[in-house]
N, C-alpha and C positions, 0 to 999 in steps of 0.2 A: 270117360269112355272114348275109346280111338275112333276116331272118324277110319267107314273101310276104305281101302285102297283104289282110287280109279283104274278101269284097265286102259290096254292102249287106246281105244277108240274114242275111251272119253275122254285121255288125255288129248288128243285129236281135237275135239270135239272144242276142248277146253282155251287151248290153243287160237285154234283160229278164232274163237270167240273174242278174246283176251287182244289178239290183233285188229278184230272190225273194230274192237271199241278202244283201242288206241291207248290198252291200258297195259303200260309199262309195266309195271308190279307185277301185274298177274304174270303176264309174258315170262317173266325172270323167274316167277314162284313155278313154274312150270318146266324150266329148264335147265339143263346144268353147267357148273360156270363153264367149263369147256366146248358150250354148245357152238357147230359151227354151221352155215347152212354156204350149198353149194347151188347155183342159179347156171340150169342149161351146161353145167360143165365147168364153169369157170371160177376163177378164185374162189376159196371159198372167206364168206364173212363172218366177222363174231356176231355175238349176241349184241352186245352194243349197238354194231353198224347195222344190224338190223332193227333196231329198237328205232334207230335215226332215219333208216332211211321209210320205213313205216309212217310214222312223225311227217314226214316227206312227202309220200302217199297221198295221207289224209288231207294236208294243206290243198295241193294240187287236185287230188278229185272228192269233191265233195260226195257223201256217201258209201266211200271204198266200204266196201264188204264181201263175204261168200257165200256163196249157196247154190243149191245142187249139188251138195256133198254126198258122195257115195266112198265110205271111208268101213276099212276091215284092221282088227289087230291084225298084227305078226307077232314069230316068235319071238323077233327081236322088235318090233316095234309098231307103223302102221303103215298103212297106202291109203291116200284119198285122192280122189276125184273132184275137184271141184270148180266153181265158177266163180274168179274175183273179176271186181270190177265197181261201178259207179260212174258218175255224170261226169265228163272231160270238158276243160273247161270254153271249150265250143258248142259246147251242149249237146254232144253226141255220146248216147251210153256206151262204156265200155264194157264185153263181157268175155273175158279171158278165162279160156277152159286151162287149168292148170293139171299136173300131175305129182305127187307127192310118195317121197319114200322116206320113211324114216326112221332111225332108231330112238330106243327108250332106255336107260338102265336106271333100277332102282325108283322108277315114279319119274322121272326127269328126260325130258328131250336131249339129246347129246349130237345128234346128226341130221340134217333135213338135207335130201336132191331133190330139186322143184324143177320141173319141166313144163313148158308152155313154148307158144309159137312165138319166136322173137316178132315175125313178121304184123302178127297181130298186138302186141306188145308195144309196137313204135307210136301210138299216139301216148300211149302211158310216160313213153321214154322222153316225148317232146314236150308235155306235160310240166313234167319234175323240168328239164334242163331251163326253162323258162320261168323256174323258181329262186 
């Protein structure tokens, strides 16, 4: 029997799961090989360099994860709302409201624009650079 189809919001759902838990596999089973994600504007990165730099994350702040997710399909894919973050290693919580737009074709992630305050972002930045 075919397992049914996720729609976008559980591919969403699935997703950012798949990243608190630092679980490559999933990530990739969830995306397509041309997935590329674009951060505030700027270059954008593959799946790879997101899978590393994730990897990255996790070493530097102990408990990355999300929540407060307020996530809708689109036509073409989803929008969420959410709150990443965890313990910086001064021991001050970090809680980054982020913005997400993305597309889906076929079951698989092909495009992510993530928006968030760089401003608020700099202890994350100083974090990783100290890795």
């Amino acid at each position: 029997m075919k397992e049914p189809q996720m729609d976008n919001a559980q591919i969403a759902e699935a997703l950012f799961a798949a990243l608190a838990a630092n679980d490559a596999d999933a990530v990739r089973s969830l995306c397509a090989l041309n997935f590329q994600l674009v951060q505030n504007g700027a270059a954008p990165i593959n799946l790879e360099a997101l899978l590393k730099f994730n990897a990255m994350v996790h070493k530097a702040v102990p408990g990355w994860g999300y929540g407060d997710a307020i996530r809708a399909s689109t036509t073409s894919g989803f929008v969420e709302e959410h709150t990443a973050g965890g313990t910086l290693p001064s021991g001050d919580v970090l809680r980054l409201p982020v913005c997400i737009v993305a597309e889906v074709v076929a079951g698989r992630v092909t495009h992510v624009r993530e928006y968030f305050d760089s401003a608020i972002a700099a202890p994350l930045m100083a974090a990783l650079a100290r890795r």
